[in-house]
C-alpha positions in Angstrom: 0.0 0.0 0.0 0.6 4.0 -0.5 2.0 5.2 2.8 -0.1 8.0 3.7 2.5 11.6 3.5 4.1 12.9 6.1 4.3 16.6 4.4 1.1 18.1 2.5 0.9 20.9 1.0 -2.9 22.2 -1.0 -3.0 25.2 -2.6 -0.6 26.9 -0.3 -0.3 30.6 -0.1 2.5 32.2 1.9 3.1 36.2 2.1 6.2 37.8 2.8 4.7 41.6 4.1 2.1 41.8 1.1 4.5 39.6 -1.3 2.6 36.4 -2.0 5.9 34.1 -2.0 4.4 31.3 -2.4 1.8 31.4 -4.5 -1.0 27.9 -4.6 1.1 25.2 -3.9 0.8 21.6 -3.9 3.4 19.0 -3.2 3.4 16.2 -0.8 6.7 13.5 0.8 6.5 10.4 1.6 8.4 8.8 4.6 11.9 7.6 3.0 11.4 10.3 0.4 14.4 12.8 -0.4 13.0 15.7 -2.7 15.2 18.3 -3.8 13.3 21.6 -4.5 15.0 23.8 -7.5 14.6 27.1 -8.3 16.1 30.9 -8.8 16.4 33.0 -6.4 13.8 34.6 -4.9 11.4 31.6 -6.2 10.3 30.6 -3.2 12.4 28.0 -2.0 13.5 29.0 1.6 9.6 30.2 2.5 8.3 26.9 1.7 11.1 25.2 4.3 10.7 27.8 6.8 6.7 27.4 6.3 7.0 23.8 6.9 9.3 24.1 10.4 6.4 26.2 11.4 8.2 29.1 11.3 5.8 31.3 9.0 2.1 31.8 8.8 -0.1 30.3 5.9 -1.6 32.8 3.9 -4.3 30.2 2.9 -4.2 26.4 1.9 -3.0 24.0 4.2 0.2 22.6 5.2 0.4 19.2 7.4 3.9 17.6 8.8 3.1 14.7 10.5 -0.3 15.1 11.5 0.1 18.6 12.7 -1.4 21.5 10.9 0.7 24.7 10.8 -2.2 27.2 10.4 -3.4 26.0 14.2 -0.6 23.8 15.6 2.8 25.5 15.1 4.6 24.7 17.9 3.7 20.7 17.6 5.2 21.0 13.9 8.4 22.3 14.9 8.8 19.2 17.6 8.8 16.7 14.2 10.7 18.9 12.3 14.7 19.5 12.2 15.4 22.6 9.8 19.0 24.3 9.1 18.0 27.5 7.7 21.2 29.8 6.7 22.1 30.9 10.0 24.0 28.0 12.5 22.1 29.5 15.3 25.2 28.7 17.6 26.1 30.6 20.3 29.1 32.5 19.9 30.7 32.5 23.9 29.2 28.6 24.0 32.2 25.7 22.7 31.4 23.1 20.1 30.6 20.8 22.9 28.8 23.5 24.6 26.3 24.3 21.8 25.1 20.9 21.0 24.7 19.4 24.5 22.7 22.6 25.0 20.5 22.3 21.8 20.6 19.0 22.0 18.7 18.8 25.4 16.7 21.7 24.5 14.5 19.1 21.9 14.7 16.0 24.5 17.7 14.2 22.6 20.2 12.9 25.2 23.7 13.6 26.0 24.9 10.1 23.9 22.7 11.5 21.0 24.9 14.3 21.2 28.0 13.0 21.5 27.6 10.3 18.7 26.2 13.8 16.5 29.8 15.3 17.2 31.7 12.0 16.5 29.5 11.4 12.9 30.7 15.2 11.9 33.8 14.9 12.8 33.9 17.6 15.9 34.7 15.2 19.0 38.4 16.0 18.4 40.1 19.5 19.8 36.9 21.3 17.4 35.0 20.4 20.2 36.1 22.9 22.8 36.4 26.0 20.6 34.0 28.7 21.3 31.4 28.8 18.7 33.3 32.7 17.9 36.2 31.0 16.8 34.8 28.2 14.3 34.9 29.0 10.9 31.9 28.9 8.3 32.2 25.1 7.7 32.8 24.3 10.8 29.8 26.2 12.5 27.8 24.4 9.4 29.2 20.9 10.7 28.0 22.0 14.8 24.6 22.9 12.9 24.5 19.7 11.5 25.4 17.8 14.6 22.7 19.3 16.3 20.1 18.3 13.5 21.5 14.9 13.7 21.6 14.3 17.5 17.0 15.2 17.7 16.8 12.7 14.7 13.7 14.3 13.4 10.5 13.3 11.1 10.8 15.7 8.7 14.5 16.7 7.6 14.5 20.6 6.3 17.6 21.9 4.7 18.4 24.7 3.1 21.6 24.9 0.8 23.0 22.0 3.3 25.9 21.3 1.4 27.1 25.3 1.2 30.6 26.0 3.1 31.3 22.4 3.6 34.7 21.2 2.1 34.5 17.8 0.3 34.6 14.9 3.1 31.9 16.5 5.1 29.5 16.9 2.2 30.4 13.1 1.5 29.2 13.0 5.2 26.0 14.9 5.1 24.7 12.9 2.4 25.3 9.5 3.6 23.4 11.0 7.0 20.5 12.4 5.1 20.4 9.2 3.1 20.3 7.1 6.0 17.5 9.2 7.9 15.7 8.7 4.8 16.3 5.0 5.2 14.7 4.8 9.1 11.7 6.6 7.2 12.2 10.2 7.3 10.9 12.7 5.3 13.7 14.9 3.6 12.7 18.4 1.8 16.2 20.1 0.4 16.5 23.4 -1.2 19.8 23.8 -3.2 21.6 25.2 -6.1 24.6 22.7 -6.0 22.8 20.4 -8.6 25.0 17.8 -9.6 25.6 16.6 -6.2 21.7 17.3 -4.7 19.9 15.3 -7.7 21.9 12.5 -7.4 21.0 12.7 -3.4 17.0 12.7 -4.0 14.6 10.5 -5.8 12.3 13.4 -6.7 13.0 17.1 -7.8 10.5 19.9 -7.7 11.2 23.2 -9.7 9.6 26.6 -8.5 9.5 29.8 -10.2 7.7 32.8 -9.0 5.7 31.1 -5.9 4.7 28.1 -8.2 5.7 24.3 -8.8 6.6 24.7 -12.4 8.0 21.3 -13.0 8.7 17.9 -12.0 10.8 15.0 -12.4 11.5 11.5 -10.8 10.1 8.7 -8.9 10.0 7.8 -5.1 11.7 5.1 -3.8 10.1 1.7 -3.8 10.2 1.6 -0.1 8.3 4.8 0.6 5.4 3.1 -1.7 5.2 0.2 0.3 3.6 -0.6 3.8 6.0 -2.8 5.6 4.0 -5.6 7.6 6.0 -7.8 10.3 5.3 -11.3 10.3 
């Protein structure tokens, strides 16, 4: 059987002050699902992530992440959801160590969760006791990442994930999104590096101008499938 989605947009309308950024529109993930969302600038890519995490208001339409809807239940969304937005959110004076135990509690994951994070991104070395101050732009994207990995959410939001990482850790990032993808996780990523972000998803979604324009690709067998034990 069709596993029901875990992400559901209809006819979604999202404003940005009186700019209609998104503009009607549908698209819906499937657990296991990786969907890479293309698009120019200013198309509407980062407004449909940040709608998802809960993080803006819909305009009209509706917008489900696992079960809770973000026009009346915003706060349950962003428990399901892990998004990495631009900005690490880090703080500065906090170490390494320091910023994911703290963020890391802060969303109920433990203090193993946290150290394994670190030790998967490479930052349970000497990274881990420089202040978040000192780190430079890959390295505060690898703490980010560590703390997205450590709550081992749902729904998987990233936006341009692979942007200020060197080689190896890209390497890394994808093997972690495809395995949350493999324990059933939905993935939503907006990015421009193309060659590396099609071959991550199964599915690609272009927007232009607030609208899905185009689409290509098929999910995975396993996020068509209900598994049954026995």
């Amino acid at each position: 059987m069709v596993t029901e989605p875990i992400v559901a947009l209809r006819g979604v309308v999202a404003l940005l002050g009186r700019f209609p950024a998104l503009s009607g529109v549908d698209l819906s993930v499937r657990p296991g699902e990786i969907v890479l969302v293309q698009g120019p600038n200013g198309a509407g890519k980062t407004t449909l992530l940040r709608l998802c995490a809960g993080l803006l208001p819909v305009e009209r339409g509706t917008v489900v992440v696992d079960g809770h809807d973000v026009a009346t239940d915003r706060r349950g969304v962003r428990r399901s959801v892990g998004y990495l937005g631009h900005e690490s959110g880090l703080y500065d004076d906090l170490t390494v160590r320091d910023n994911v135990h703290f963020w890391s509690k802060a969303v109920g994951a433990s203090a193993a969760d946290a150290d394994q994070a670190m030790a998967r991104l490479g930052l349970d070395g000497r990274l881990a006791d420089v202040a978040g101050a000192r780190l430079s732009a890959g390295q505060r994207r690898r703490t980010a990442l560590a703390i997205l990995l450590a709550r081992r959410p749902r729904v998987w939001l990233l936006d341009e994930p692979h942007g200020t990482l060197d080689e190896s850790a890209r390497d890394i990032l994808d093997s972690i999104v495809q395995r949350a993808a493999a324990g059933g996780a939905a993935v939503l990523v907006a990015s421009h590096d193309l060659d590396r972000a099609v071959a991550l998803s199964h599915r690609q979604v272009v927007l232009a101008g607030g609208h899905v324009v185009g689409a290509s690709g098929e999910p995975p067998v396993e996020a068509t499938l209900e598994v049954v034990d026995g």
